[in-house]
MARMARBA-417201 format. One line per 3 residues: number of its first residue (from 1); their letters; for each residue x negated, y negated, z of N, C-alpha, C, CB. Coordinates in steps of 0.2 Angstrom, whole numbers, plus 5000, padded with zeros to 4 digits. Glycine has a CB too. Layout:
BEGIN
NUM = a = X Y Z X Y Z X Y Z X Y Z ~ ...
This chain:
BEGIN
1 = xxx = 4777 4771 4484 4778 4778 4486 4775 4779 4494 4774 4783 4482 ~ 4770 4774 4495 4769 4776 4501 4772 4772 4507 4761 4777 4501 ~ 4776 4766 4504 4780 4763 4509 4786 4769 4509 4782 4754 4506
4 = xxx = 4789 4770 4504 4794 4777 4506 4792 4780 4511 4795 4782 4502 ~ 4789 4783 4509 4785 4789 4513 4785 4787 4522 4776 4791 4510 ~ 4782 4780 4521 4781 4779 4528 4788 4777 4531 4776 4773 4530
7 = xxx = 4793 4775 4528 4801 4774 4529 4803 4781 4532 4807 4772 4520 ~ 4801 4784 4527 4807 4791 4529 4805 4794 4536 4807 4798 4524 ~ 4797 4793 4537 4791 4796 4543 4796 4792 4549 4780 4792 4542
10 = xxx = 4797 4787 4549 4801 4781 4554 4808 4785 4555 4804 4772 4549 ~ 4813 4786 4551 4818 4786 4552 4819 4794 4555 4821 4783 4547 ~ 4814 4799 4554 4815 4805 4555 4810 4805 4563 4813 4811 4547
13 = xxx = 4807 4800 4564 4804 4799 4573 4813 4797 4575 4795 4791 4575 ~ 4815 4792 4570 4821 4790 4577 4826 4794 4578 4824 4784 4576 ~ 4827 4797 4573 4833 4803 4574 4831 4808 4578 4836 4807 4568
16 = xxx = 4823 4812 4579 4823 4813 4582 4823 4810 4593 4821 4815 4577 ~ 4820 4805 4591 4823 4804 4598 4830 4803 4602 4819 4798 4600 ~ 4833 4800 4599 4840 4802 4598 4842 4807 4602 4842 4803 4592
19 = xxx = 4841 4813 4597 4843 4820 4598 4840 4821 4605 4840 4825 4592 ~ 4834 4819 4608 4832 4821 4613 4836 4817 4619 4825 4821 4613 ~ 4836 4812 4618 4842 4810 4622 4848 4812 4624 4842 4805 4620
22 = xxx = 4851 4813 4618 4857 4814 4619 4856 4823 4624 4862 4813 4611 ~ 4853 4827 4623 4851 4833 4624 4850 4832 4632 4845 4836 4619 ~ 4844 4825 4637 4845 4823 4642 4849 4821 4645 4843 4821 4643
25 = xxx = 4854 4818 4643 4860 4816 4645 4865 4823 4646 4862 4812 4640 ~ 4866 4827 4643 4870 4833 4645 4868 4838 4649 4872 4837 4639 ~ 4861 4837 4652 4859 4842 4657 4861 4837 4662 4851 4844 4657
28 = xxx = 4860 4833 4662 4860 4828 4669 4868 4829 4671 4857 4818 4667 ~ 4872 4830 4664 4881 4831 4666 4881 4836 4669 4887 4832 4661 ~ 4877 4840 4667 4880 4848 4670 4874 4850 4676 4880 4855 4663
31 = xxx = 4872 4845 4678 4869 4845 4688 4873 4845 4690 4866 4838 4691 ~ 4877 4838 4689 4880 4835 4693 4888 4838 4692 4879 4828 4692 ~ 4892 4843 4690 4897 4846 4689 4894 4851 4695 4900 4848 4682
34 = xxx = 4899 4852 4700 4897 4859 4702 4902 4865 4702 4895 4859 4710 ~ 4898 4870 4702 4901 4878 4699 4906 4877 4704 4896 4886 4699 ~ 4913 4878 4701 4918 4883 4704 4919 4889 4705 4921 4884 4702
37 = xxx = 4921 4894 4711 4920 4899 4713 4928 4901 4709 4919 4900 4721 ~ 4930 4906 4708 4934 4909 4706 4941 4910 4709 4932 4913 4705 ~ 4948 4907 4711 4952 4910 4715 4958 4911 4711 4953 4906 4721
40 = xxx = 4961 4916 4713 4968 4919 4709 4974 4913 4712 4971 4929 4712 ~ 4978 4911 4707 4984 4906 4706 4988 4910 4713 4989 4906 4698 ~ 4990 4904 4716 4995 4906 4722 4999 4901 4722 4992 4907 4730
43 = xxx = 5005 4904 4722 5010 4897 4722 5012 4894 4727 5016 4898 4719 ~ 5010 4887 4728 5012 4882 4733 5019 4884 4735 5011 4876 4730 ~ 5019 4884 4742 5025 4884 4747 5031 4877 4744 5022 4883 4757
46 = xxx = 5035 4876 4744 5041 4869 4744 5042 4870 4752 5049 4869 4739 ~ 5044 4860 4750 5044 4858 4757 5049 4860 4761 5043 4852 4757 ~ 5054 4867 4756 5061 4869 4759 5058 4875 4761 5068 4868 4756
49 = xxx = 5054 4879 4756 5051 4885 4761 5045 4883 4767 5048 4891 4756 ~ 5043 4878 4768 5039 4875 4775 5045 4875 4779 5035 4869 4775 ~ 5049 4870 4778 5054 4868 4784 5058 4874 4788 5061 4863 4781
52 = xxx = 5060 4880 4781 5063 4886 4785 5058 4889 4787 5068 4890 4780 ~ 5052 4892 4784 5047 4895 4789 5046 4892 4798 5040 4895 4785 ~ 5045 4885 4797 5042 4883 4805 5049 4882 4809 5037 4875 4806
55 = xxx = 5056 4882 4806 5062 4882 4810 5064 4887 4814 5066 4883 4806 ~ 5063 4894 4814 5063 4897 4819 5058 4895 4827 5062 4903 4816 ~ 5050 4893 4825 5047 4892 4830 5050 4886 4834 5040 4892 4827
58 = xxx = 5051 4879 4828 5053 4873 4833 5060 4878 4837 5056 4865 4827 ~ 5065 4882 4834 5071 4884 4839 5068 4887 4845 5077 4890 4837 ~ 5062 4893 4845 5060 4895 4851 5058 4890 4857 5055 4898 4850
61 = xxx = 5055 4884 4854 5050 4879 4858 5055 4875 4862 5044 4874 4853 ~ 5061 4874 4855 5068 4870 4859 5070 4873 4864 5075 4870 4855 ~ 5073 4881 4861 5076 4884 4870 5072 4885 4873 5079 4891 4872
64 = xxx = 5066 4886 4875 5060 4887 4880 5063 4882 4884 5053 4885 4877 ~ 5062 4875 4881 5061 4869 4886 5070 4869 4887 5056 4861 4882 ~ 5075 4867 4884 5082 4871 4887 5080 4873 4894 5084 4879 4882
67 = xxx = 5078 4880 4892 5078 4886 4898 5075 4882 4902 5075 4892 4898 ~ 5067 4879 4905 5066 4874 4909 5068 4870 4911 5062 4872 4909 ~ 5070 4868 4909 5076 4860 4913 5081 4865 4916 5082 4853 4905
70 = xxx = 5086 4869 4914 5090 4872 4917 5087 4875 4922 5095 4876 4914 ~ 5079 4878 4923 5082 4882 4928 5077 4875 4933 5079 4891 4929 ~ 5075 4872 4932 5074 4864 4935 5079 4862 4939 5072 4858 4931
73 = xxx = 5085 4862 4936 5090 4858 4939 5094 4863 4944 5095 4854 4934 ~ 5094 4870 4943 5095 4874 4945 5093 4874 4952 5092 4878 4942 ~ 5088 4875 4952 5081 4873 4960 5083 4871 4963 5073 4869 4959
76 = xxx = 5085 4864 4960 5085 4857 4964 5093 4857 4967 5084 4849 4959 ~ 5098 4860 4962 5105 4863 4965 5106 4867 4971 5109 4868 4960 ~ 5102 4873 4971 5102 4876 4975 5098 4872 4982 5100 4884 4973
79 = xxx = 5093 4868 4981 5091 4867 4988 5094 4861 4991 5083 4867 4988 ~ 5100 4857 4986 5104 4853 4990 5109 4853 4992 5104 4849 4987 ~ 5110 4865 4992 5115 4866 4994 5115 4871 5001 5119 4869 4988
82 = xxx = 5108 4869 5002 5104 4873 5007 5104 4879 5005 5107 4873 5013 ~ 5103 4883 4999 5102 4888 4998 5095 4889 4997 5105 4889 4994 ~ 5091 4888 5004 5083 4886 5003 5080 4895 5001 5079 4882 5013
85 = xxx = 5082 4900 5003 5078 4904 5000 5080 4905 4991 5078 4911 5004 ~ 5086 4904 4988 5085 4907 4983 5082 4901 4977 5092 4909 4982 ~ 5082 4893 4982 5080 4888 4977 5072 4891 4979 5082 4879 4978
88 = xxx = 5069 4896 4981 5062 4895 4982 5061 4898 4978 5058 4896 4988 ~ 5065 4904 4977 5063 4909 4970 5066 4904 4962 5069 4919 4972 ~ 5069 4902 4963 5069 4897 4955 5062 4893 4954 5076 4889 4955
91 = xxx = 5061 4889 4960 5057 4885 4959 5049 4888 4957 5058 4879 4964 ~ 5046 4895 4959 5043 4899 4958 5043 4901 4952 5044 4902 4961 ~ 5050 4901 4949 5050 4904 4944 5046 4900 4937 5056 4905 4942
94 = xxx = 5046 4892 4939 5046 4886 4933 5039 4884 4937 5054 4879 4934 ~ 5035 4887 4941 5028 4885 4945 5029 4881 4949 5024 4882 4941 ~ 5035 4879 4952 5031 4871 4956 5033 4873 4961 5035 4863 4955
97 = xxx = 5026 4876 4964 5024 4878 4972 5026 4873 4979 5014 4879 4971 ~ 5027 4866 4977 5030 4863 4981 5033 4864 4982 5032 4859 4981 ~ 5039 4864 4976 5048 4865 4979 5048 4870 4981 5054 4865 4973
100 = xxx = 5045 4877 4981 5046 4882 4983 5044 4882 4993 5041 4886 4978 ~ 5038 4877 4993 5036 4877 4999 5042 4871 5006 5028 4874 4997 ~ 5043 4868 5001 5047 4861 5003 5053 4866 5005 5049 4854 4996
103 = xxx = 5056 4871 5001 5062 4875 5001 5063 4878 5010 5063 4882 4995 ~ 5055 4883 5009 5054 4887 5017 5054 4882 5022 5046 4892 5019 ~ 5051 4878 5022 5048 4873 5026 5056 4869 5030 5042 4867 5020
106 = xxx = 5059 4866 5024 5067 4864 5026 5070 4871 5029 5071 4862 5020 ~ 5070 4874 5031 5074 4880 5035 5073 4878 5043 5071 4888 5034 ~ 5067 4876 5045 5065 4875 5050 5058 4876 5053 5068 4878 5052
109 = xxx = 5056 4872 5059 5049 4874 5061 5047 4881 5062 5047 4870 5069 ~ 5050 4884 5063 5049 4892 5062 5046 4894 5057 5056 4896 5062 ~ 5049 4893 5053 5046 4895 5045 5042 4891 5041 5051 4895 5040
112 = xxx = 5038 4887 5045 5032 4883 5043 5026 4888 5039 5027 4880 5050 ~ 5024 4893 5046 5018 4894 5044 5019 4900 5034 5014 4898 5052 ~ 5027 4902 5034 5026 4904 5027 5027 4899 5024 5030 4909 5026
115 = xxx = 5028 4892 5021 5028 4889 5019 5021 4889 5017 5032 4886 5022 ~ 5017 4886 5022 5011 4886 5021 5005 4891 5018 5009 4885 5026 ~ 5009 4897 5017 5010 4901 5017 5007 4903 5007 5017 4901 5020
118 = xxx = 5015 4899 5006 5016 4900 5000 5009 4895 4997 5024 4897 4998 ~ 5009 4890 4998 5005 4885 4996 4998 4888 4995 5005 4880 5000 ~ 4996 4892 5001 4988 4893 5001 4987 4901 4995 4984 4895 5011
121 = xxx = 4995 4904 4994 4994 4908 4988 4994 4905 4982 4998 4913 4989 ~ 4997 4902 4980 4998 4901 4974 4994 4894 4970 5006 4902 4973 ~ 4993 4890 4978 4989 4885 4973 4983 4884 4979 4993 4877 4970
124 = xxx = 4978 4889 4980 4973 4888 4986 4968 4881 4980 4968 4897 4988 ~ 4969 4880 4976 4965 4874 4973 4965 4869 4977 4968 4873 4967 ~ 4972 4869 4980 4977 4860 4982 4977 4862 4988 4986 4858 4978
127 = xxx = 4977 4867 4990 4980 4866 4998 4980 4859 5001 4977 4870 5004 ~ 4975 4855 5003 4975 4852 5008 4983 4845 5002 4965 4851 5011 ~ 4977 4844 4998 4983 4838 4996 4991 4841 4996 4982 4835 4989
130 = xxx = 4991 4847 4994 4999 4850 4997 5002 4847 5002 4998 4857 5000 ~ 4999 4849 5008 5003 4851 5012 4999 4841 5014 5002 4861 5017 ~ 4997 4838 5014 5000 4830 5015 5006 4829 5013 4995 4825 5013
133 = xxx = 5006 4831 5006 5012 4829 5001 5018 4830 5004 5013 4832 4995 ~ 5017 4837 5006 5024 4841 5011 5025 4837 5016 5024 4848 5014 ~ 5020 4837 5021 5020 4833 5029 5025 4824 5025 5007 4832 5032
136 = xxx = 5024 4822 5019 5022 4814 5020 5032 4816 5017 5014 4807 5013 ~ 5034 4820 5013 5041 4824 5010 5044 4822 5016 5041 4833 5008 ~ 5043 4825 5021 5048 4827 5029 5046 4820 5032 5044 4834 5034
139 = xxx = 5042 4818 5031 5042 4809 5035 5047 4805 5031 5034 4803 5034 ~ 5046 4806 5025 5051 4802 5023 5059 4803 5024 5049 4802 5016 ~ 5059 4809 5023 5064 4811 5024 5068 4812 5032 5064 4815 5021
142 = xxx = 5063 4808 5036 5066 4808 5044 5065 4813 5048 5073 4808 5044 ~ 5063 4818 5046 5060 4824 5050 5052 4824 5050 5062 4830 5047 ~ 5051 4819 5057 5045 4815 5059 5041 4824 5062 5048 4807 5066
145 = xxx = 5045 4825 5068 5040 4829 5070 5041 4836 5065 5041 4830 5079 ~ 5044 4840 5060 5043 4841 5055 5035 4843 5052 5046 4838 5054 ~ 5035 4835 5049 5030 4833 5047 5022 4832 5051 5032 4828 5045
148 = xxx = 5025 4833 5056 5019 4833 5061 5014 4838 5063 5020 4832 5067 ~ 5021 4844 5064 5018 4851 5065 5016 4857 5058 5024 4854 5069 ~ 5020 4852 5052 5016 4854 5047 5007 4852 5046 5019 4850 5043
151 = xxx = 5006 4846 5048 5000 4846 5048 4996 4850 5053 4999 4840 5048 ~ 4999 4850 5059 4996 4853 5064 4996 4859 5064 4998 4851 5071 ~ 4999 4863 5061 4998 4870 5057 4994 4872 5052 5002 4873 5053
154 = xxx = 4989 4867 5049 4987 4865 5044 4979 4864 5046 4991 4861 5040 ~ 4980 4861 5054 4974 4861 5058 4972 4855 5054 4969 4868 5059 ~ 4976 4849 5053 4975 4842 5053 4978 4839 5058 4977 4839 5049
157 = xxx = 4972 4839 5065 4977 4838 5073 4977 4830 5071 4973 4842 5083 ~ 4972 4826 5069 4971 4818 5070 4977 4816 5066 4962 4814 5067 ~ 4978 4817 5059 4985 4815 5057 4992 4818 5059 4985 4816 5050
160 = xxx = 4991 4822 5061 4997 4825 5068 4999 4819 5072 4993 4831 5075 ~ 4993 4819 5076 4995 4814 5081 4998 4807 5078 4989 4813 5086 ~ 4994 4804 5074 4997 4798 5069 5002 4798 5068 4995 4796 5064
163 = xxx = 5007 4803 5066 5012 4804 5063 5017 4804 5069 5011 4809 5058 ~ 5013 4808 5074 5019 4808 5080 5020 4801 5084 5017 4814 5086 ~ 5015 4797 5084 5012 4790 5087 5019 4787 5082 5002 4787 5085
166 = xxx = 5020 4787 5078 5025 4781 5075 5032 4784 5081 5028 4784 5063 ~ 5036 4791 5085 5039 4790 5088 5040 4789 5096 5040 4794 5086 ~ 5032 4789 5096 5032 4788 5104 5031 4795 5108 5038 4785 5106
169 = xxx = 5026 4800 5102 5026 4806 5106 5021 4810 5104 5033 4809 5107 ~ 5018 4815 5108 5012 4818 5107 5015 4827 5105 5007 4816 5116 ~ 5008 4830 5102 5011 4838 5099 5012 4840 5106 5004 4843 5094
172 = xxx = 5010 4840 5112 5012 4843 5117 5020 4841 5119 5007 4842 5122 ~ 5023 4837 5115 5028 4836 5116 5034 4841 5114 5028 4831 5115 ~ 5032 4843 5107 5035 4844 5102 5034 4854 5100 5033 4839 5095
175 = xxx = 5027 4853 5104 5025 4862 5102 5029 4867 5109 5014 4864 5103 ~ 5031 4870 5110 5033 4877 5115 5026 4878 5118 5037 4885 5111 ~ 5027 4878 5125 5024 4882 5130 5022 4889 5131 5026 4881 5135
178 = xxx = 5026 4893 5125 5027 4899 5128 5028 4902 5135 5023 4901 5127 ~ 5028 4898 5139 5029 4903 5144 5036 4903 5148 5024 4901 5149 ~ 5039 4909 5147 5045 4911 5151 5044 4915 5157 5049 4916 5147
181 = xxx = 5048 4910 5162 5048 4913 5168 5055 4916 5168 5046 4908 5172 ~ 5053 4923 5172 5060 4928 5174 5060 4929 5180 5060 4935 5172 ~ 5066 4929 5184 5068 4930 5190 5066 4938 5192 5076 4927 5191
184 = xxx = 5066 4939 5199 5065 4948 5198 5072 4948 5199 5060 4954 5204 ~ 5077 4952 5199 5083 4955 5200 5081 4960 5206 5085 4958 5193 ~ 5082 4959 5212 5084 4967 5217 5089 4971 5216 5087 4967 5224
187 = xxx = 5089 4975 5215 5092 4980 5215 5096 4982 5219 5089 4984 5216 ~ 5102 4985 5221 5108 4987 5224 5106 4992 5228 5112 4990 5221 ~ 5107 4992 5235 5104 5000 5237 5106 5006 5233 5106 5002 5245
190 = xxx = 5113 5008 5230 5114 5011 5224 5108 5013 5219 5119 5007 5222 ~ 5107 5011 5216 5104 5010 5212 5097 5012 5214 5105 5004 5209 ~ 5096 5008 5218 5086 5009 5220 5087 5016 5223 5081 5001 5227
193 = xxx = 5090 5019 5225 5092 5027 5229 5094 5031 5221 5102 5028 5236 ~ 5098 5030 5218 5099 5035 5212 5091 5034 5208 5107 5032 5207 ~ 5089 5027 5208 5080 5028 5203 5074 5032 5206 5076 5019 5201
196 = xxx = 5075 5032 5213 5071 5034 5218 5074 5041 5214 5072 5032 5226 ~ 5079 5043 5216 5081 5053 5215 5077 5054 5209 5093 5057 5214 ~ 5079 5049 5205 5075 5052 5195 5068 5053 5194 5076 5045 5188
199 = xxx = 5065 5050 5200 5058 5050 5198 5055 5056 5201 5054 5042 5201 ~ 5060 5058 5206 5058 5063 5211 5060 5072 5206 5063 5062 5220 ~ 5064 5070 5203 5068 5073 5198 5063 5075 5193 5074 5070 5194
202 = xxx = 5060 5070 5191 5053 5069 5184 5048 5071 5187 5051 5061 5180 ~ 5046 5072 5193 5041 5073 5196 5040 5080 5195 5041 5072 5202 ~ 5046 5084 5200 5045 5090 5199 5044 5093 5195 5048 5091 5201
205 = xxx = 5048 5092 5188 5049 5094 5181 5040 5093 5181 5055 5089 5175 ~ 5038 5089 5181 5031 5091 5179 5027 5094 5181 5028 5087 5179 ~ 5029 5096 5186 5024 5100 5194 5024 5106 5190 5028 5100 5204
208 = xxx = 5033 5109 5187 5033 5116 5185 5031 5116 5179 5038 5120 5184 ~ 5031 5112 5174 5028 5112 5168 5022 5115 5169 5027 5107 5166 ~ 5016 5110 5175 5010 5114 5174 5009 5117 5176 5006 5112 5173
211 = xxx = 5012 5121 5182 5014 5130 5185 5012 5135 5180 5024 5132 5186 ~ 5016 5132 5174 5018 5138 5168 5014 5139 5164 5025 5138 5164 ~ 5011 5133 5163 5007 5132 5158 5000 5136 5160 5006 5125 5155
214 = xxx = 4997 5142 5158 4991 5146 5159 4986 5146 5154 4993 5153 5160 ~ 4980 5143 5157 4975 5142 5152 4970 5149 5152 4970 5135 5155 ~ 4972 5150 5145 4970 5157 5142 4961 5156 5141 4974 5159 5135
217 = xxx = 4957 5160 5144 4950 5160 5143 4947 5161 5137 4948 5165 5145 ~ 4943 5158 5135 4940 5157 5127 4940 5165 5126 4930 5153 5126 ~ 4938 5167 5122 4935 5175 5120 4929 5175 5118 4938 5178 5115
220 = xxx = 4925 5180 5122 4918 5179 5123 4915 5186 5118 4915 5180 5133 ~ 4912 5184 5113 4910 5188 5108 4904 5190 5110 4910 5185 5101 ~ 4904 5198 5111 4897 5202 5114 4895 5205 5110 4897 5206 5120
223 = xxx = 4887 5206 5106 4885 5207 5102 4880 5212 5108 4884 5201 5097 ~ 4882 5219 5105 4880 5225 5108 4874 5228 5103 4886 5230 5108 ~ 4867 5229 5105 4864 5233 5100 4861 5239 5104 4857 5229 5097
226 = xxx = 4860 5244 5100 4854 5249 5099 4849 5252 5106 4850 5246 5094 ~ 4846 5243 5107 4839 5245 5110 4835 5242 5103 4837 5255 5111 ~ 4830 5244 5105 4823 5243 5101 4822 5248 5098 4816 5242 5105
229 = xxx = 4823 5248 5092 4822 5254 5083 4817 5257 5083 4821 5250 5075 ~ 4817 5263 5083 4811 5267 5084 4808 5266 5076 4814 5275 5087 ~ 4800 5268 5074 4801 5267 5068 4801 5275 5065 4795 5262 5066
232 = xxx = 4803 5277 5059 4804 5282 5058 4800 5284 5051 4810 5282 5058 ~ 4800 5288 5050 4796 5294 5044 4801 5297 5039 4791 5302 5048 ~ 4804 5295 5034 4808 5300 5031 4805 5306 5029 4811 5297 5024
235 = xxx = 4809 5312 5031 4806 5318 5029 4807 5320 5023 4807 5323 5032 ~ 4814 5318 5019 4817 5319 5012 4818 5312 5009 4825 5322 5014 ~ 4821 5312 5003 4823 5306 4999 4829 5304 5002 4823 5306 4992
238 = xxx = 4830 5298 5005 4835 5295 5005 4838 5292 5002 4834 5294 5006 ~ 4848 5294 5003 4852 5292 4998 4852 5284 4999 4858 5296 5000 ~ 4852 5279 5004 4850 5273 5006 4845 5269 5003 4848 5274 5010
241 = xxx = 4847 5263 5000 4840 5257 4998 4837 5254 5004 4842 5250 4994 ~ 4832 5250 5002 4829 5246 5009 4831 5240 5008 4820 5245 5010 ~ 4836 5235 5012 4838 5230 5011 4833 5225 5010 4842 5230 5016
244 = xxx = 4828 5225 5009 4824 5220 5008 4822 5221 5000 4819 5220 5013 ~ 4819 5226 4997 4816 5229 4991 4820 5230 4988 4811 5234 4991 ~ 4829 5232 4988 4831 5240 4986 4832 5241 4983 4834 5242 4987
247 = xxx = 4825 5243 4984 4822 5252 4981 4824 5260 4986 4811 5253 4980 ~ 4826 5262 4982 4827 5269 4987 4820 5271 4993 4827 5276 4981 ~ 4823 5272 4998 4817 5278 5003 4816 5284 5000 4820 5281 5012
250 = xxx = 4809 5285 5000 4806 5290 4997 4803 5293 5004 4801 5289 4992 ~ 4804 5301 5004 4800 5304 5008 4794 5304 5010 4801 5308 5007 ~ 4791 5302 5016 4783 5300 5019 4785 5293 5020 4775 5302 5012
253 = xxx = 4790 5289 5016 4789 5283 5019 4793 5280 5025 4791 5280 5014 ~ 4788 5275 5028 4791 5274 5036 4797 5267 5034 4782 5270 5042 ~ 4803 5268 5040 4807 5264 5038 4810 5262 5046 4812 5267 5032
256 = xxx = 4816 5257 5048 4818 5256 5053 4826 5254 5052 4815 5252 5057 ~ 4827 5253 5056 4836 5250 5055 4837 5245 5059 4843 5254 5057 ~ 4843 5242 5055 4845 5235 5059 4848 5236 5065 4849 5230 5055
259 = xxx = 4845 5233 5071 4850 5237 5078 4859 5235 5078 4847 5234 5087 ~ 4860 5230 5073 4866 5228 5074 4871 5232 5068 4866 5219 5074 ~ 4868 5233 5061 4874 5235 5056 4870 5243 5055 4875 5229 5046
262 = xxx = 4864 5243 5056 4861 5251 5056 4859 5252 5047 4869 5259 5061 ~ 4856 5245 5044 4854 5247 5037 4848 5249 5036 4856 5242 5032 ~ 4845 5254 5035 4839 5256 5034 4835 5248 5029 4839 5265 5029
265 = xxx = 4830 5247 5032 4823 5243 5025 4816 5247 5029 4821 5231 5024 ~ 4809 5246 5024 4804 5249 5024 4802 5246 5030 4799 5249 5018 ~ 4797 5248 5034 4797 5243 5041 4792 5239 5040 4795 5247 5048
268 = xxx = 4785 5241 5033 4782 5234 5033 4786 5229 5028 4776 5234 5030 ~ 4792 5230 5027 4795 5225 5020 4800 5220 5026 4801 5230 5012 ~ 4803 5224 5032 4807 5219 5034 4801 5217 5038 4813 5222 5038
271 = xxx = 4796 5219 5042 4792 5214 5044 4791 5208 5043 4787 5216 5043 ~ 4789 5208 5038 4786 5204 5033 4793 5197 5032 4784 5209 5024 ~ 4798 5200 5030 4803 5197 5028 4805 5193 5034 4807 5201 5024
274 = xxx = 4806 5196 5041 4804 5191 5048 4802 5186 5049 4802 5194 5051 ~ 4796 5186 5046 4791 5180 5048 4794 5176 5043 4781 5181 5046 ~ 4799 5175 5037 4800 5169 5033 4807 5169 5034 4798 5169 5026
277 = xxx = 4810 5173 5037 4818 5172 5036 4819 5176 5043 4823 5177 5029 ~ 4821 5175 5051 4823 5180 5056 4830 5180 5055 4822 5179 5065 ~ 4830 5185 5052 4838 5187 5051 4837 5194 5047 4843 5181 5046
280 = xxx = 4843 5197 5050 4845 5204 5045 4847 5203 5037 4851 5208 5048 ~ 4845 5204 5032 4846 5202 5025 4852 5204 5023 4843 5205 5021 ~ 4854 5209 5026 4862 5214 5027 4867 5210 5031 4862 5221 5032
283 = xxx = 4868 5210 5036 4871 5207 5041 4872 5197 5042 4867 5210 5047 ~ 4866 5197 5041 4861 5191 5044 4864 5189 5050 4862 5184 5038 ~ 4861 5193 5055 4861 5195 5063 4853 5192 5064 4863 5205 5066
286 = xxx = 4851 5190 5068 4844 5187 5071 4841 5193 5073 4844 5183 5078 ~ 4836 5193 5069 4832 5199 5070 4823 5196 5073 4831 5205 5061 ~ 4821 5199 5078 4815 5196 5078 4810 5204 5080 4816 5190 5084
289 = xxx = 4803 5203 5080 4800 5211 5077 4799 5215 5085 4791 5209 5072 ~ 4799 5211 5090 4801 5215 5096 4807 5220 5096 4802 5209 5101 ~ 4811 5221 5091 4815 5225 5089 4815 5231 5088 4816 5223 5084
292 = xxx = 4809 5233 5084 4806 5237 5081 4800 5241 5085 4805 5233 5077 ~ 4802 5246 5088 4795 5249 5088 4792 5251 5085 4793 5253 5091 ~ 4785 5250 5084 4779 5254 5079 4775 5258 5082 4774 5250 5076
């Protein structure tokens, strides 16, 4: 009995470890699974609704680049047909501030400095390598001094000169003097008799002009008073306020007027009101108390 007993004690330790085992093992699965979040079923695109959705874009991106090349070649059409201003506005159109500049620039040394023009607007980043590229454009292309006075507009005088040195000739060669000399022309005795009579003609006209013309006198504004204001006693009430208080004049009370609009106030209220404001409160005429007799 008691070997049983210790059998069964055995076999019920090993089932139970077992069980604990196996119970470690399923936590350790569900560590290592991680939670999913929840998303609602969306049905995957085919690869014919992808092709037809991005088909329009690839057509846009196609005629895009279409439309650049044409008006590219465009540019280059018109500026090999000398149509230098209208290839400047193509080549403007597609960005390339060269061609646009190379267009003015080919019209002539006249039209340099808008050329240069163009360049310091739209790509001040580049100018300087610009306008070599243009200058080295026109060398290549045989329009030496061109290229020279490009630079020298550009106030690159040392590559100027280098560039003119390959013909055997200096910027003072190739720049204008400005200066025009004019012969005088004499006059016909005719002529210098009839310009003589016109001036004597224009003379006179001016002489009556200012005959007629009469300079009227400013207009002198005379500010007439009174005299010096006697001061006064009302014997009755007065229908009148005091411009300073206004309160009615009461009979026994002393009062004056303004010599200029004649508005009764008390004579100590305008006094008073003198010393901080000289002026009539009524009018506002300069009052000062010498005005006033007391």
């Amino acid at each position: 009995m008691v070997e049983v007993g210790l059998m069964l004690f055995l076999i019920f330790i090993g089932v139970s470890l077992l069980v604990a085992a196996r119970a470690a093992l399923k936590s350790q699965k569900k560590q290592k699974v991680k939670k999913q979040r929840y998303r609602p079923y969306q049905p995957q695109a085919t690869q014919t609704q992808t092709a037809q959705a991005s088909a329009p874009r690839q057509a846009t991106i196609t005629q895009t680049q279409s439309e650049s090349r044409a008006a590219y070649a465009s540019a280059d059409e018109y500026f090999r047909a000398g149509m230098y201003d209208r290839a400047k506005e193509e080549y403007l159109k597609t960005g390339r501030v060269f061609g646009a500049a190379k267009s003015i620039a080919a019209k002539g040394r006249e039209f340099i400095p808008d050329s240069l023009q163009i360049i310091s607007r739209y790509a001040p980043e580049r100018d300087e390598e610009m306008v070599r590229n243009l200058s080295r454009y026109f060398f290549d292309s045989g329009e030496t001094e061109l290229s020279a006075l490009i630079l020298y507009e550009s106030e690159l005088i040392e590559e100027a000169d280098a560039v003119l040195a390959t013909i055997g000739k200096t910027i003072d060669d190739i720049t204008p003097t400005g200066v025009v000399e004019v012969s005088a022309i004499d006059p016909s005795p005719e002529v210098a008799e009839d310009t003589q009579k016109s001036l004597e003609e224009l003379e006179e006209i001016a002489s009556k002009a200012k005959e007629e013309v009469v300079e009227e006198p400013e207009p002198k504004i005379e500010i007439r008073t009174k005299g010096p204001q006697p001061l006064k006693v009302a014997t009755t009430d007065l229908d009148e306020r005091c411009s300073v208080c206004m309160s009615p004049i009461k009979a026994g009370e002393s009062f004056v007027r303004c010599p200029f609009c004649d508005t009764p106030s008390h004579y100590s209220h305008i006094v008073e009101w003198i010393k901080v404001k000289p002026q009539c409160p009524n009018c506002r005429k300069k009052l000062v108390a010498r005005m006033f007799q007391a």
